[in-house]
C-alpha positions as CSV (number, residue, x, y, z in Angstrom):
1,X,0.0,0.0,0.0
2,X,2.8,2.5,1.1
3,X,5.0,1.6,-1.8
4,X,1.9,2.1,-3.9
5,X,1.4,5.6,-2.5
6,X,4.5,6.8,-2.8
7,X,4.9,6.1,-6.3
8,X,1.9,7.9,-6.9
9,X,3.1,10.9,-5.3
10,X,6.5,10.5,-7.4
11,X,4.6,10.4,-10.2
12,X,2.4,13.2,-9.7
13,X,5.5,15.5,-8.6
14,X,7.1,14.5,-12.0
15,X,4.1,15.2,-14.0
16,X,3.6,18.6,-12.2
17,X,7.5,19.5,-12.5
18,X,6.9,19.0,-16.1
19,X,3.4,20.9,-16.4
20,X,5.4,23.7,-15.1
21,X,8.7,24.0,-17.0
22,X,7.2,22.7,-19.9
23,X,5.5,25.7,-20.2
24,X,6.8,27.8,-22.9
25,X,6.2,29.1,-26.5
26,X,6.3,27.1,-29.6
27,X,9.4,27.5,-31.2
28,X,9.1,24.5,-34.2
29,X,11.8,23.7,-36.7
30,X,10.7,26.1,-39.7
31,X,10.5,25.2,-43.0
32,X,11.7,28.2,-45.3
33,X,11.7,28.9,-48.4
34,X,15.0,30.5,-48.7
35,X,14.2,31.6,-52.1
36,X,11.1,33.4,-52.0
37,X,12.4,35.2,-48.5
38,X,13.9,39.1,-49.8
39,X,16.8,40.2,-49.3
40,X,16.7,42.9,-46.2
41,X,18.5,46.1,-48.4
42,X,15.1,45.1,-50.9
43,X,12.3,44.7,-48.6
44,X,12.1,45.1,-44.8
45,X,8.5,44.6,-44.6
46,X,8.5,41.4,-45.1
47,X,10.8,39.9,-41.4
48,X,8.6,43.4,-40.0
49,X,5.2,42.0,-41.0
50,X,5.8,37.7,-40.2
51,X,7.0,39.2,-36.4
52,X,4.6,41.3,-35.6
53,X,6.4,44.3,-35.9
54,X,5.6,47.7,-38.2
55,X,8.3,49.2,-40.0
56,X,8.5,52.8,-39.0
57,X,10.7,55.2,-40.8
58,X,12.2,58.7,-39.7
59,X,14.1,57.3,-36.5
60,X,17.4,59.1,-35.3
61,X,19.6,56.1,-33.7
62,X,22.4,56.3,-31.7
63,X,25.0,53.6,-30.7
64,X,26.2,53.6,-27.2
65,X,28.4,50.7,-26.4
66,X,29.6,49.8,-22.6
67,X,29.4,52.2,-20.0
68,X,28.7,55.0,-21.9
69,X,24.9,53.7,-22.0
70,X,24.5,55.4,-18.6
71,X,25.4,58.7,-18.6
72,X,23.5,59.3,-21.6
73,X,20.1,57.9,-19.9
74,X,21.0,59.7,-16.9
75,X,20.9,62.9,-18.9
76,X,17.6,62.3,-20.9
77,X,16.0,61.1,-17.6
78,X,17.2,64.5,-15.6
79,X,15.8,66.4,-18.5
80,X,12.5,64.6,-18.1
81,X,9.4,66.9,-17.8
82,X,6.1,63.4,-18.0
83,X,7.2,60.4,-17.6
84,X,10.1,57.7,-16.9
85,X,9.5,54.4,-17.8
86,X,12.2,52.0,-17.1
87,X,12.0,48.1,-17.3
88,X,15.3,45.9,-16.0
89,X,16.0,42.3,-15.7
90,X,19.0,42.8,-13.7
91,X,18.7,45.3,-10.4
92,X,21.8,44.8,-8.1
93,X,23.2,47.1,-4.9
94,X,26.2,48.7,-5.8
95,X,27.5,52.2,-7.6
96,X,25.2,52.3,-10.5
97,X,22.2,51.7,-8.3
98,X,22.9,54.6,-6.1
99,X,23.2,56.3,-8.7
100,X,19.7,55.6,-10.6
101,X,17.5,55.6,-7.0
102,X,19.1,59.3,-6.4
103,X,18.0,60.1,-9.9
104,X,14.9,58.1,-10.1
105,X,13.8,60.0,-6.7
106,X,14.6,63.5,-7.1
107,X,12.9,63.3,-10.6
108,X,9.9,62.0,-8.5
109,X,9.5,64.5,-6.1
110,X,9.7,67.1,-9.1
111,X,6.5,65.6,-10.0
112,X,7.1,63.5,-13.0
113,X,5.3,59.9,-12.9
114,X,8.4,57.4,-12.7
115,X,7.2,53.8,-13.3
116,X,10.3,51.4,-12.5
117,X,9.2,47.7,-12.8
118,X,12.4,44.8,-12.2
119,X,12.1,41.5,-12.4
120,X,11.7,39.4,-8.8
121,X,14.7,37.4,-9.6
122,X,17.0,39.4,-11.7
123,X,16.6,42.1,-8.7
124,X,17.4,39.5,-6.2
125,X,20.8,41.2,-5.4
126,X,19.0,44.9,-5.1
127,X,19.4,47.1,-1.2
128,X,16.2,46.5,0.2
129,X,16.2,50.2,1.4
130,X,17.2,51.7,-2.1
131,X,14.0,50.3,-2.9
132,X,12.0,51.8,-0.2
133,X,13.5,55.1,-1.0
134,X,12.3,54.8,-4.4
135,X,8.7,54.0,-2.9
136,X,8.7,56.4,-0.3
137,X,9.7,59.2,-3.1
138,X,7.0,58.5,-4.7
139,X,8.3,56.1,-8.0
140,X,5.8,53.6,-8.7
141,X,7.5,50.6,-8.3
142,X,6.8,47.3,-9.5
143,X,8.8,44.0,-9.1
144,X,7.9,41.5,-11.7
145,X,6.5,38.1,-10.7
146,X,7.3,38.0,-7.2
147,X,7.1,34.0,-6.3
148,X,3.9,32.8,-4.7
149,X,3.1,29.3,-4.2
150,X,0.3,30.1,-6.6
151,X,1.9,31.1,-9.5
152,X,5.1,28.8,-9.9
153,X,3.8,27.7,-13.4
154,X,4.1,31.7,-14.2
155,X,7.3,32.6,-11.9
156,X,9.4,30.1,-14.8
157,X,8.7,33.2,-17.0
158,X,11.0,36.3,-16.4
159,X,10.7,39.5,-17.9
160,X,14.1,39.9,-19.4
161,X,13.6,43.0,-21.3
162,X,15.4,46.2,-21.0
163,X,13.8,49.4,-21.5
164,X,13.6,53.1,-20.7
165,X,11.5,55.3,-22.6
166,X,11.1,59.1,-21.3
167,X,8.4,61.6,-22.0
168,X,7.4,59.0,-25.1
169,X,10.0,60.8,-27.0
170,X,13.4,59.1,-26.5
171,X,13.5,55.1,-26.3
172,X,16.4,52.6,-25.5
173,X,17.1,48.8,-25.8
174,X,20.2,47.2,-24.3
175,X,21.7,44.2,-23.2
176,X,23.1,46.2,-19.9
177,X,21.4,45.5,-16.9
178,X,22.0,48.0,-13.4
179,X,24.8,46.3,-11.6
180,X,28.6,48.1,-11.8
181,X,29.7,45.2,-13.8
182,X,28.4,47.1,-16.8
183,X,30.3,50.2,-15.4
184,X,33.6,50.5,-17.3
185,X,34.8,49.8,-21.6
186,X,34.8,45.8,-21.6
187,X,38.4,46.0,-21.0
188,X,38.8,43.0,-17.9
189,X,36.7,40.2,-16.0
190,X,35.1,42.8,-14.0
191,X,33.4,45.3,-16.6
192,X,31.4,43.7,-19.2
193,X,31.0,44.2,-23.0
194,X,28.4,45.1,-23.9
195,X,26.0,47.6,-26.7
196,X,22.7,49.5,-26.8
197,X,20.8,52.1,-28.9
198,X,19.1,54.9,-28.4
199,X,15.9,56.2,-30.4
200,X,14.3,59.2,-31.6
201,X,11.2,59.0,-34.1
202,X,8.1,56.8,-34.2
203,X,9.8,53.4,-33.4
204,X,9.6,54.7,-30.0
205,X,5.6,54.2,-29.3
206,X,6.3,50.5,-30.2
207,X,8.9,50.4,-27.5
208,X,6.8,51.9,-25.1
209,X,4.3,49.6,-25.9
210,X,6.1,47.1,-25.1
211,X,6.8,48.0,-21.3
212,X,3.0,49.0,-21.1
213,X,2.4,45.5,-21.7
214,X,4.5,44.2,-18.8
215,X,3.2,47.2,-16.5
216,X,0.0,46.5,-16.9
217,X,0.3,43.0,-16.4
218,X,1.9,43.2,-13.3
219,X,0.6,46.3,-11.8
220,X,-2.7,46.0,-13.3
221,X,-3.1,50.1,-13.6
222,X,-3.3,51.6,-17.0
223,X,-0.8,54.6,-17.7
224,X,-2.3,57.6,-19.7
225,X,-1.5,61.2,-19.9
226,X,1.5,63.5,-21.0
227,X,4.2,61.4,-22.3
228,X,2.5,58.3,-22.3
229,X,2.0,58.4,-26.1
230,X,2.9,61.7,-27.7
231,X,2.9,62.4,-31.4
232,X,6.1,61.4,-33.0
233,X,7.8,63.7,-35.8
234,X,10.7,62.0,-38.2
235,X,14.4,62.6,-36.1
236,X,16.2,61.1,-38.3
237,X,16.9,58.7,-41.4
238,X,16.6,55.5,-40.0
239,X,13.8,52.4,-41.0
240,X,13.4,50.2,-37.6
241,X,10.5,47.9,-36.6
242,X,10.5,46.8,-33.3
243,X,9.8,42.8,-31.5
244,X,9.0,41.4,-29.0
245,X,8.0,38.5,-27.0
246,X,5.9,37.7,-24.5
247,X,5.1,34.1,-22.4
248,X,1.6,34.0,-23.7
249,X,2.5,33.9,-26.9
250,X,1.8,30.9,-29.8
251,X,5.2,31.1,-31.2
252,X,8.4,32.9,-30.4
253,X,8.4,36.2,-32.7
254,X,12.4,36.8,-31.3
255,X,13.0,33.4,-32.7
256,X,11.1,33.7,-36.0
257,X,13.0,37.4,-35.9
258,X,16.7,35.7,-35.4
259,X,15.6,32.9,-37.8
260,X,13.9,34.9,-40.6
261,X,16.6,37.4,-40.7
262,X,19.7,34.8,-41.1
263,X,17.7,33.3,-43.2
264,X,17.4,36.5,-45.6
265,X,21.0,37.2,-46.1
266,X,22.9,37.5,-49.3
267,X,26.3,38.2,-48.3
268,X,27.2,37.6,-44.8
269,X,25.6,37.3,-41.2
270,X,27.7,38.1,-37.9
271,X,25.9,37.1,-34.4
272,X,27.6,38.4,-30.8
273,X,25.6,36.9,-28.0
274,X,26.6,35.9,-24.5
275,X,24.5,32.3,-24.1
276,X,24.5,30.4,-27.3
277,X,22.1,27.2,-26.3
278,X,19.5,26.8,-29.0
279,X,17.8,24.0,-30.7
280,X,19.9,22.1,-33.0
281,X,17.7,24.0,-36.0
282,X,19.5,26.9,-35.7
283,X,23.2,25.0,-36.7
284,X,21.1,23.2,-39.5
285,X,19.6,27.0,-40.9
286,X,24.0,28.8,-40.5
287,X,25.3,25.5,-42.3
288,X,22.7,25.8,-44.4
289,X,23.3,29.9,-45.7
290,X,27.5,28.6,-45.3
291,X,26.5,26.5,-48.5
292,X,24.5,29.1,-49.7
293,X,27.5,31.2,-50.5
294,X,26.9,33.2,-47.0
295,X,30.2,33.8,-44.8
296,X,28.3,33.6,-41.0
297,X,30.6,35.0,-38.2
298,X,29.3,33.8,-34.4
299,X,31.2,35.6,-31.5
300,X,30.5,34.4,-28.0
301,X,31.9,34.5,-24.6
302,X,35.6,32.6,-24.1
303,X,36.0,31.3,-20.4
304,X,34.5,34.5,-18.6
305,X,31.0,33.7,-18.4
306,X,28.6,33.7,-15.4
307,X,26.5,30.8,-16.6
308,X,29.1,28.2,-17.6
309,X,26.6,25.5,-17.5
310,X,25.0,27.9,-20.4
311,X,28.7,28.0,-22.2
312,X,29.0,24.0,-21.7
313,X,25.2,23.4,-23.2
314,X,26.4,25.7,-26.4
315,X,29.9,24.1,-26.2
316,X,28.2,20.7,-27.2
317,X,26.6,22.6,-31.0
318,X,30.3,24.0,-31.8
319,X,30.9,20.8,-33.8
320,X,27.8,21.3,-35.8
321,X,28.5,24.5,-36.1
322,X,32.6,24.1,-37.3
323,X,31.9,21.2,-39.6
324,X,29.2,23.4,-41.1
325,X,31.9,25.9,-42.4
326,X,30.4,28.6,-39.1
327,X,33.3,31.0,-38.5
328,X,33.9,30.6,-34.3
329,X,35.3,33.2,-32.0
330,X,35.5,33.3,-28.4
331,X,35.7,36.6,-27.1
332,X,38.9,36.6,-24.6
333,X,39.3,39.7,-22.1
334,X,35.3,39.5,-20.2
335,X,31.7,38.4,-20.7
336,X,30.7,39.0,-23.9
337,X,26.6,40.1,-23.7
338,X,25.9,42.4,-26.3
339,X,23.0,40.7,-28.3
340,X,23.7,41.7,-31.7
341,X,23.2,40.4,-35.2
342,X,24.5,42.4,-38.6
343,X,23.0,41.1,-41.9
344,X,24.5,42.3,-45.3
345,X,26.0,45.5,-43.6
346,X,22.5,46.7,-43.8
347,X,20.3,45.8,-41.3
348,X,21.1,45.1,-37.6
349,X,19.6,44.2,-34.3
350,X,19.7,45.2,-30.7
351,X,18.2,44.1,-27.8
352,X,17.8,42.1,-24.8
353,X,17.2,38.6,-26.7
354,X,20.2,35.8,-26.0
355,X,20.1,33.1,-28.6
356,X,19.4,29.8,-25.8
357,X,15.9,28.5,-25.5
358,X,15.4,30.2,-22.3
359,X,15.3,33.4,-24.4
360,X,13.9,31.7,-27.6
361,X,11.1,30.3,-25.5
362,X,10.1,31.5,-21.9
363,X,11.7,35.0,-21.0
364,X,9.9,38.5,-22.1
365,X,12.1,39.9,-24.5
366,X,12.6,43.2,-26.9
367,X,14.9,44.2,-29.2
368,X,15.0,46.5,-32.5
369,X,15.7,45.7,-36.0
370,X,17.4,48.6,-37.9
371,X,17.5,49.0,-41.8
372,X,20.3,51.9,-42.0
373,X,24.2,51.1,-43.5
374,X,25.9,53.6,-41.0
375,X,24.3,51.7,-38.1
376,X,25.5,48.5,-39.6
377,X,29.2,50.0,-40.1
378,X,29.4,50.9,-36.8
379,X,28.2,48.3,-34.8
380,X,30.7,45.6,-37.8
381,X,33.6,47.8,-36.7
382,X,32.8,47.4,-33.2
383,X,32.5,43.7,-34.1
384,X,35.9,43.9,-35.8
385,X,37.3,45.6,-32.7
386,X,36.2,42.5,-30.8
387,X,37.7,40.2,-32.8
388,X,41.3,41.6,-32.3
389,X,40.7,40.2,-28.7
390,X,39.3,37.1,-29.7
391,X,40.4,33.4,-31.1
392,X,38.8,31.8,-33.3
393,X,37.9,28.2,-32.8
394,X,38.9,25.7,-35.6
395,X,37.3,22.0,-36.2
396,X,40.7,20.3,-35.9
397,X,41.4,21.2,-32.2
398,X,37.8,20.5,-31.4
399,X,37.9,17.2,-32.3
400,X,40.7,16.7,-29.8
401,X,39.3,17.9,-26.4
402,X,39.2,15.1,-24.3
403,X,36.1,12.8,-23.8
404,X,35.1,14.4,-20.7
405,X,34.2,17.5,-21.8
406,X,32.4,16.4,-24.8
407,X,30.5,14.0,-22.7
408,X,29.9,16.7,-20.3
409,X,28.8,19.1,-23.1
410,X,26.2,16.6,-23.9
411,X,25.0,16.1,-20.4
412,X,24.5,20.1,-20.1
413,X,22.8,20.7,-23.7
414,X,19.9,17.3,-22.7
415,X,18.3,20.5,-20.3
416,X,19.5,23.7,-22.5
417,X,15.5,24.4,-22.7
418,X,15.8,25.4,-18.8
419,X,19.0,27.3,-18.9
């Protein structure tokens, strides 16, 4: 009877465990018709339109890479005069965080609405009384899935987007979260690389869209007024169409994005992205535009990394990838976590998205897809700037790491979904 019991109880833990992180959007091998797909200099409607995105045009974007993100937000939030609406995954105690509450509270008490929502585990290093300051000044705070015994099938889902959007006017997107780590040029194990845009024009309602979204759903109070959704006048010269993804969703539109986009090159695709973990697809579709006549470039992180469980699950698609005729690099001097992907020298994307199921599938994500060739210089030379501190990985040596790791590669990549 007892033994009976308890396997029924086994059994129902299992099933549950699985009912819970299970749980995630569709994200099925496509089928594409690499032919009939346009090239992205040609038509940008197209990867817009099949991700739920509108292309806008008349948006003035600016590249700001490392720690020169913050000052230039600090500036744009101290000349705020409506809103400030910032959304972070990561919230940790330290310099940086000082700096924002001080900022985030003065700007408060002058009477603009500040809505700050963080996620419940990304924030999980944060000063408890930094956040009561913000409260007390007046910021409407709002911490993102708090864990509850009665939403553990929702707390698998993290809102990993990064946002600020002030007065409607002025968006950004990053990779960064608030944590000194970010503070500094990429140069050692202690600052991190990293890249983000700022934007002017009418792609900026779609960003701010996109933290409504989350605000609402977890505050359930509906922002209007001044700032909230002015009209937008052309800034600058710049097509962009924003994405996003959310855990409700049918199908990942960040993964149809990635995919769609690789998928439309002519010429040559180059991916930087921290945690490389995805299905097995993705190596199939980079071999696939390799044959195709496309040169595919993939930087990631070398052995600084603070998921190397994440690294390891990746580490087991490198042969794939190599024998696929992939160019590898491992970024040498820090953690590599820009999230950025160059097609053509033409169109580019930035944003919060890592390419590892996690992403792909359960987190909230948002980034921005930008049709403009002096974006795309930039953020290639940037690339090519990287690669001076990089090595590149060759199928030879590969094949003669020792049975260990591959075995242990293997072992990590069987729960990559969960990473």
């Amino acid at each position: 009877m007892w033994n009976g019991l308890l396997a029924f109880l086994a059994g129902a833990l299992l099933a549950t465990a699985y009912f819970l992180l299970k749980n995630r959007r569709n994200t099925p091998y496509l089928h594409l018709d690499l032919d009939a797909l346009p090239a992205l200099g040609e038509d940008l409607q197209t990867l817009a339109g099949l991700t739920g995105g509108v292309v806008s045009e008349g948006n003035a974007c600016q590249i700001l890479q490392d720690g020169a993100l913050y000052p230039a937000m600090e500036a744009d939030i101290e000349a705020a005069r409506h809103c400030i609406h910032l959304e972070s995954f990561v919230w940790t105690a330290g310099v940086l965080e000082r700096r924002f509450v001080d900022l985030l509270c003065r700007k408060a008490r002058e009477g603009v609405k500040v809505r700050l929502l963080i996620d419940a585990m990304g924030s999980s290093g944060s000063d408890d009384k930094n956040l009561e300051r913000v409260a007390a000044a007046g910021v409407q705070l709002s911490i993102y899935c708090k864990p509850h015994w009665w939403n553990l099938r929702r707390f698998n889902h993290r809102t990993h987007r990064k946002l600020l959007i002030v007065d409607g006017l002025i968006g950004y997107t990053f990779g960064h979260g608030i944590a000194d780590q970010w503070l500094g040029r990429g140069e050692d194990e202690k600052h991190w690389r990293d890249t983000a845009v700022r934007v002017e024009g009418p792609a900026v309602q779609a960003l701010q869209s996109v933290f409504m979204e989350n605000w609402i759903e977890e505050s359930h109070c509906v922002p209007a007024g001044e700032g909230c959704f002015p009209k937008l006048d052309a800034k600058g010269n710049c097509e962009a169409h924003v994405v996003s993804s959310a855990s409700g969703d049918a199908v990942s539109s960040v993964a149809l994005l990635y995919t769609v986009a690789i998928a439309c090159a002519r010429r040559e695709v180059i991916i930087q992205n921290p945690y490389f973990a995805p299905d097995d697809g993705v190596c199939d579709l980079l071999a696939m535009m390799v044959k195709r006549g496309v040169a595919v470039h993939l930087m990631l992180p070398g052995a600084h990394t603070d998921s190397p469980f994440v690294r390891r699950a990746g580490c087991h698609l490198y042969g794939q990838l190599l024998e696929g005729g992939v160019r590898l690099y491992e970024f040498a001097p820090t953690l590599l976590h820009q999230k950025i992907v160059i097609v053509d020298e033409i169109w580019s994307h930035i944003g919060s998205t890592n390419f590892d199921a996690r992403s792909l599938s359960l987190n909230e994500e948002v980034g921005i897809g930008i049709r403009d060739e002096k974006i795309a210089r930039e953020l290639k030379a940037a690339y090519e700037n990287d690669l001076r501190r990089s090595r590149e990985l060759t199928l030879e040596a590969w094949r003669r790491r020792p049975w260990r790791s591959r075995a242990f590669d293997w072992i990590a990549y069987q729960v990559h979904d969960q990473l």
